[in-house]
C-alpha positions as CSV (number, residue, x, y, z in Angstrom):
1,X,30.3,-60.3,8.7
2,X,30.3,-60.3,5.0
3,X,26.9,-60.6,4.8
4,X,26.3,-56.6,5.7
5,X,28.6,-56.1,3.2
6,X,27.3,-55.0,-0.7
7,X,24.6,-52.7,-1.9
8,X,21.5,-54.4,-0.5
9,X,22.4,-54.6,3.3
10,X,24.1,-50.8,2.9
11,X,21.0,-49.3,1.6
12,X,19.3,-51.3,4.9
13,X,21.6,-50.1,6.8
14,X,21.4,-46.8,6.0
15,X,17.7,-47.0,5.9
16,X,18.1,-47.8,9.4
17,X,20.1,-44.9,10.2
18,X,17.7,-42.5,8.7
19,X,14.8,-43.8,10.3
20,X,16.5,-43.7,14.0
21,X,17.0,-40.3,12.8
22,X,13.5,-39.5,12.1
23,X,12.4,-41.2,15.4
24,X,10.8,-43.7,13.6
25,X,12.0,-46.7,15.9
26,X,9.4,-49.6,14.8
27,X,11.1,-49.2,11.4
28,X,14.6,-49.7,12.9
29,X,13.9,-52.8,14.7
30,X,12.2,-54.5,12.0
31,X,14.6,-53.4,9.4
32,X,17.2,-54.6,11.8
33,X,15.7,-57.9,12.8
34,X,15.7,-58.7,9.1
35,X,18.9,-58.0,8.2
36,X,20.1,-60.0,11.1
37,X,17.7,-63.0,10.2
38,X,18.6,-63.1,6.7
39,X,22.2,-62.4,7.4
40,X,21.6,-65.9,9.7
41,X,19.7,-68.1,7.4
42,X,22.5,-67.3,4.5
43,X,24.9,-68.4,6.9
44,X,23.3,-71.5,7.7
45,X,22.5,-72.2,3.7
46,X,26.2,-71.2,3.2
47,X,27.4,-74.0,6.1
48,X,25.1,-77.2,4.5
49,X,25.7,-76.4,1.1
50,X,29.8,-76.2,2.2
51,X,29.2,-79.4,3.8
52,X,26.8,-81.4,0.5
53,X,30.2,-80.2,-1.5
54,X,32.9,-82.1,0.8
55,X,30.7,-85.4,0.8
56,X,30.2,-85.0,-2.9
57,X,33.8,-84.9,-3.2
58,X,34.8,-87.6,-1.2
59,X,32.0,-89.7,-3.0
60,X,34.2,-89.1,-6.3
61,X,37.1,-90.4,-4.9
């Protein structure tokens, strides 16, 4: 969930909000789908790199 939050996915999201607005719904759905896929790759970085730093730590042990 953190990954809507900070000043990149707000302007997004409010992007989205003004486009639904103007009826421009081809904009919300990709704008959308983007900030869901990227919101799901940085998640999926976040996991392996978590994961490389607990082997690399019980390697130095």
């Amino acid at each position: 969930m953190k990954r809507f939050w900070g000043l990149t996915p707000w302007m997004l999201e409010i992007t989205i909000v003004f486009s639904y607005i103007i009826h421009k719904m081809l904009d919300v759905y990709i704008i959308a789908g983007l900030l869901v896929l990227n919101a799901i790759i940085g998640y999926t970085q976040e996991e392996k790199a978590s994961k490389a730093v607990e082997l690399l730590k019980k390697a130095c042990k």
